[in-house]
C-alpha positions, -999 to +999 in steps of 0.1 A: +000+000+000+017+033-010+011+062+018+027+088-005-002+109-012-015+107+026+021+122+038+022+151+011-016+162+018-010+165+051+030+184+045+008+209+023-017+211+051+009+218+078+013+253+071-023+263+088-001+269+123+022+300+109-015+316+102-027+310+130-004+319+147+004+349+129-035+363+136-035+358+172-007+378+174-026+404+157-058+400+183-031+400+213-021+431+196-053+448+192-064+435+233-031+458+247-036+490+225-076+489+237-067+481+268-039+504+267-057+535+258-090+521+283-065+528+315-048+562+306-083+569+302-094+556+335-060+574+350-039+537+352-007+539+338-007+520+304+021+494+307-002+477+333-022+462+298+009+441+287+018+424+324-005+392+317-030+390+354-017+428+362-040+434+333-069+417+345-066+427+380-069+463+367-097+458+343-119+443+376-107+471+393-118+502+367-151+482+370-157+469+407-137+489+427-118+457+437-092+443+414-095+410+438-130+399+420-112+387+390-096+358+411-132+346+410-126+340+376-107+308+388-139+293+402-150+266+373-188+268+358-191+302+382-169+321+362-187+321+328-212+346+353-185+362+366-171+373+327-202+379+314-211+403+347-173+417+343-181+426+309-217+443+314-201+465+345-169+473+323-188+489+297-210+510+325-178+524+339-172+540+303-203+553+300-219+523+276-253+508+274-253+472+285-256+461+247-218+469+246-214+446+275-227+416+259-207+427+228-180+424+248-185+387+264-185+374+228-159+401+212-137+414+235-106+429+211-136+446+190-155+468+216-120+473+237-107+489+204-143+507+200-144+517+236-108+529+232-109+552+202-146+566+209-152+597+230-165+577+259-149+590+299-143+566+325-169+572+353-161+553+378-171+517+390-210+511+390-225+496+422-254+477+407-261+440+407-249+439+371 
């Protein structure tokens, strides 16, 4: 049985990871400058977007008050409420309808980017149950 053509599909078919690669890159990219701009906005110094957990502790503090919360994140099944309230309070502390909040669960590097480059102030953590 010749395996020839099985081992040159899959050589031509090998080259998907350099993409792939290559674009999350580009949505790393694009999470850091939103995130970037979001807390010189806010008043946070900037370089806190590229420390990886700094950045996270931040964003749950620009929106609870309490950069602790986003340990919750840790808790498995509970945290899928935890991200999608995180996102909805996020947006309030710019200013944003709750629309851009559940924009956000599904496309964070999109509304960070729009949140970023719009003419939206921080105001502050909100103190609501969402």
């Amino acid at each position: 049985m010749d395996y020839s053509e099985y081992a040159s599909s899959y050589a031509q078919s090998s080259g998907g990871g350099a993409g792939s690669t290559i674009f999350s890159l580009i949505l790393w990219a694009a999470l850091v400058l939103g995130d970037w701009i979001l807390f010189e906005k806010a008043g946070e110094p900037g370089w806190k977007s590229i420390v990886p957990g700094l950045n996270i502790w931040t964003m749950f503090d620009l929106a609870y008050g309490a950069g602790w919360k986003c340990l919750l994140l840790l808790v498995p099944l509970f945290n899928i409420v935890v991200w999608c309230a995180f996102c909805i309070r996020f947006c309030k502390a710019f200013g944003c309808h709750f629309i851009f909040g559940i924009a956000m669960w599904f496309l964070p590097s999109f509304v960070l980017l729009f949140l970023a480059f719009s003419k939206v102030r921080y105001e502050g953590p909100t103190y609501s149950f969402l």
